[in-house]
Residue, then its C-alpha position, 0 to 999 in steps of 0.5 A: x485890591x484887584x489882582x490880574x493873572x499873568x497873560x498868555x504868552x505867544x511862542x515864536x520859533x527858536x533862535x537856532x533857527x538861521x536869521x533868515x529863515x526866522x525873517x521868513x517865518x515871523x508874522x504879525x501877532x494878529x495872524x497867528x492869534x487864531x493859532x493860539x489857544x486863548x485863556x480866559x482872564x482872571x480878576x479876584x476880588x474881596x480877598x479871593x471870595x469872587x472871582x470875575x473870568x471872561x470866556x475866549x468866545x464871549x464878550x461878557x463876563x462871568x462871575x463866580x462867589x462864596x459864601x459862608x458855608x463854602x458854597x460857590x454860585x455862578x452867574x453872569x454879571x451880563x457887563x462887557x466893561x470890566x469896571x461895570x462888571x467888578x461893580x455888579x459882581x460886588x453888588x450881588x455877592x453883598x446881596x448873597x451874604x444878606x441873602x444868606x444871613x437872613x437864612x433865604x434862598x440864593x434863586x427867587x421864584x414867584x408864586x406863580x412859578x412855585x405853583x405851575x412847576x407843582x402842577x406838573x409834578x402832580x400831574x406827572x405823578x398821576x400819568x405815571x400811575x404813582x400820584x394819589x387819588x387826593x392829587x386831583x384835589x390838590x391840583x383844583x385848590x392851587x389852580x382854582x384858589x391859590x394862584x389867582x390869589x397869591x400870583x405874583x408874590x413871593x412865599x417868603x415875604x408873606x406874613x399871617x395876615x396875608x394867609x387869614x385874608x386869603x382864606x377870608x377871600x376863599x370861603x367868599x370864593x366858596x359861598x361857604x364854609x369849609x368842611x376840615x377835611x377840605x380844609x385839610x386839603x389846602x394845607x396838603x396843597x400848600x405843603x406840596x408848593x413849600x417842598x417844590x420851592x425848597x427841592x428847587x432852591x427856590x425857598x430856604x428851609x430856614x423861612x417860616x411860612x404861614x400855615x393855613x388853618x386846618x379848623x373847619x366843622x367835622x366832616x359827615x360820613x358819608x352814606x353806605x348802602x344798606x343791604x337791601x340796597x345793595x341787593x336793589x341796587x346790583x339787580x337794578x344793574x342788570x338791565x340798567x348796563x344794556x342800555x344807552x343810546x350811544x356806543x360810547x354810553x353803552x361801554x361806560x354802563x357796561x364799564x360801571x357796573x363791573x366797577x360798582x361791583x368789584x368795590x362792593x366785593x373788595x372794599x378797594x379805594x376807587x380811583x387811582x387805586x382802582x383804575x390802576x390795576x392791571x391784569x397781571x395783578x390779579x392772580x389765583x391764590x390757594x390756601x388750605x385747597x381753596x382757590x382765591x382772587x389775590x388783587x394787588x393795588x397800589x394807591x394812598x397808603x402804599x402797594x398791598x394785596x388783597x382778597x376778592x370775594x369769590x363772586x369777583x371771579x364773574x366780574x373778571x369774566x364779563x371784563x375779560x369777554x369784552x375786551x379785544x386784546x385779552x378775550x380768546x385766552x383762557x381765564x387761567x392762563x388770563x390770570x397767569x400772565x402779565x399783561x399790562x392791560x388795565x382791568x377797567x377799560x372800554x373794549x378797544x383798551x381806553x380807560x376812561x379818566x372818570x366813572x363819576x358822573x356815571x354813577x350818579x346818573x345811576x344813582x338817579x335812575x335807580x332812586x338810590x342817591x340820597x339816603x334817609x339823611x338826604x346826604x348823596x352817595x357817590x362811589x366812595x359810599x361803595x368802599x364804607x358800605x364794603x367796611x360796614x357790612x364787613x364789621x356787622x358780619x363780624x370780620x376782625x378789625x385788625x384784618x380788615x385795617x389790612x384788606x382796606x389799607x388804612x389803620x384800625x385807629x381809622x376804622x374805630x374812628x368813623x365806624x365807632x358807633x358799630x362797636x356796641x352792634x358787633x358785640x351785642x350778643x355779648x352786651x346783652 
C-alpha cells in the first residue's frame, strides 16, 4: 500500500490583522512559493523498506532500500513520472534482496574496472616507496595476461573452466612453460585484484572465485659468484665505471659500481629495498669501541637495520663526493644528519627507475654473465652470493636470517647443500 506524507503547508498573515490590510498583503500562492522552504515528498513502499523522496531542486526521484542485514543503499531511479519511478524502485530492491541472498555485491564492476583501479594502487604504492619489489611483477601479469583475457567479464561469474583455459592461453601467450615461482606471481597478482574488488564493494567476500595453479616446475637458483669472481669482478669495476661515451652513461657506470658493491657488502635486496635508502638511514653504530656502518631498509619482509662491512664506508664516500647537494659536508656530519636524499642517485639527485640493463652489459663486458651452468646472473646473484659466502665463513644462520630479512626456514631451503661444507671440519 502507498502512503504519502502530509503536504507543505502555506502561512498566511494572522486574522488579527484588519481586513483591509490582509486584502493588501494576500498574494497568489504561486508569488510567494519562492518564500517558502520546499520539502521534499515521501512515498514508503513494501512495508517501509524503500522509500522513494524527490529533492526541491531535482525533477528526478530518489530511492533509498533495506535489506536484510539493515544495511540502506541509495540510488537514483533516474524516473521523473512517480508511477515509473515506484516500478523501478521495486524492480531494484527485488534484485538487491537476490542479489544478497546469493551472497554478491550490491555494486558490479567488470574485470577491467577491477584490474586498472589495482594498477593504481600498485603503482601508488611504488611511488610512495611502500610497494614491493614483486609489485612490478604483479602489475606485468595484470597488464600483459590478465586484462587482455578476462577484460569485460565479470569475477563473480567465472567458473574453473574459465581460469584453466586462461592458463592454457597463457603459457601459448609464454611460448612456455611456467617455472612455480612465476606461477606464484600470478596467484599473488590475482589476490591483489579479489581484495580491491572486496575493499571497493565490488566483490562479496561470500563468492568463490577460482584460484589460479601455483604447480610449475621448481625453480633453479640462481647464480652467485664465486670468490675469485667476486674479486675479477670488483677489479674489473675500476676502469670499466670511467668509461662511457655519454655524460648519462658515464653516471650509471659510475652509479652501478657503488651499487654492485654496497649489495656485495651487505646482502641487501636490490630493488626497492636498495634504491630506497636515504642518507638519513645510514648512520655510524659503536659496539664494545668499534665504529659500524647501521644501514635501515625498508622492503619485502618489513623495515630492519642491518650491519654494512667496514669497506661500505669507501663507497659511501665516492657516492658522497659526486652528488652536489651532500658533497661539501663532512662525512660525520653526513651521516648524522637526516637528509631525505636517496643514497643511489646520479649527481644532479635523479635516481634512475632501473640498473638492469646496466649491469648485464657489465656482465658481458666483464665475461662474467653465465655461470658454468650456463644460467645468467643478474643483480639479485649479488644478494645469493653475499649469503653463500656469509654461510662458507661460518656466520650464524639465525643471525644472517636477521641481517638478510628472511627466515632461516628460507636459508636452509635454497642453501641445503652448504650444510655438510660449513660443518666439515666436524664431519670428517
Amino acid at each position: 500500500m502507498m502512503r504519502i506524507a502530509k503536504q507543505t503547508q502555506v502561512s498566511y498573515p494572522s486574522p488579527s490583522h484588519p481586513p483591509a490590510t490582509l486584502a493588501k498583503q494576500a498574494k497568489p500562492a504561486s508569488a510567494i512559493a519562492h518564500l517558502v522552504p520546499a520539502q521534499p515528498m515521501l512515498l514508503h513502499l513494501r512495508d517501509g523498506e524503500v522509500v522513494l523522496y524527490r529533492r526541491a531542486a531535482s525533477p528526478v526521484w530518489q530511492c533509498r532500500y533495506r535489506l536484510q542485514d539493515d544495511s540502506w543503499y541509495r540510488t537514483s531511479t533516474r524516473k521523473a513520472s512517480i508511477e515509473h519511478a515506484v516500478k523501478a524502485a521495486c524492480t531494484m530492491y527485488d534484485e538487491a534482496r537476490f542479489r544478497q541472498s546469493l551472497g554478491l555485491a550490491q555494486t558490479a564492476q567488470t574485470f577491467a574496472g577491477i584490474a586498472h583501479e589495482t594498477l593504481r594502487d600498485l603503482r601508488s604504492e611504488i611511488d610512495a616507496g611502500r610497494g614491493k619489489s614483486v609489485y612490478q611483477s604483479y602489475i606485468t601479469c595484470i597488464e600483459k595476461y590478465f586484462l587482455p583475457y578476462f577484460a569485460e567479464k565479470r569475477m563473480e561469474e567465472l567458473q574453473h573452466t574459465d581460469i584453466v583455459a586462461f592458463e592454457i592461453w597463457r603459457n601459448r601467450q609464454m611460448t612456455k612453460q611456467p617455472k612455480a615461482s612465476t606461477l606464484q606471481n600470478f596467484a599473488s597478482a590475482w589476490s591483489k585484484l579479489l581484495q580491491t574488488a572486496v575493499a571497493r564493494g565490488w566483490l562479496s567476500e561470500k563468492v568463490a572465485v577460482p584460484k589460479l595453479s601455483t604447480r610449475g616446475d621448481k625453480s633453479i637458483a640462481r647464480p652467485a659468484f664465486s670468490t675469485d669472481e667476486v674479486a675479477t669482478l670488483l677489479q674489473y669495476m675500476v676502469q670499466w665505471s670511467t668509461q662511457g661515451s655519454k655524460a648519462v652513461e658515464k653516471e650509471m657506470r659510475l652509479l652501478l659500481r657503488d651499487y654492485v658493491e654496497m649489495l656485495l657488502l651487505t646482502g641487501m635486496r636490490h630493488g626497492t629495498e636498495a634504491m630506497g635508502i636515504c642518507w638519513k638511514h645510514v648512520e655510524w653504530h659503536t659496539d664494545k669501541g668499534v665504529r659500524y656502518i647501521r644501514i635501515w631498509v625498508d622492503g619485502k619482509t618489513g623495515g630492519r637495520w642491518l650491519i654494512a662491512k667496514h669497506r661500505a664506508v669507501q663507497v659511501l664516500q665516492r657516492l658522497q663526493v659526486r652528488q652536489d647537494a651532500v658533497a661539501k659536508l663532512q662525512f660525520d656530519d653526513l651521516l648524522a644528519a637526516p637528509v631525505q636524499q636517496k643514497l643511489f642517485v646520479f649527481s644532479t639527485g635523479y635516481q634512475p627507475p632501473s640498473l638492469n640493463g646496466t649491469f648485464k652489459r657489465l656482465m658481458r663486458d666483464s665475461r662474467l654473465l653465465k655461470n658454468t651452468n650456463g644460467q645468467n646472473r643478474t643483480l639479485y646473484s649479488l644478494r645469493h652470493t653475499y649469503a653463500t659466502l656469509e654461510l662458507l665463513a661460518g656466520t650464524d644462520i639465525h643471525t644472517l636470517a636477521k641481517q638478510m630479512g628472511t627466515s632461516v626456514l628460507m636459508l636452509e631451503k635454497h642453501y641445503s647443500k652448504l650444510t655438510a661444507t660449513m660443518a666439515a671440519d666436524k664431519l670428517a
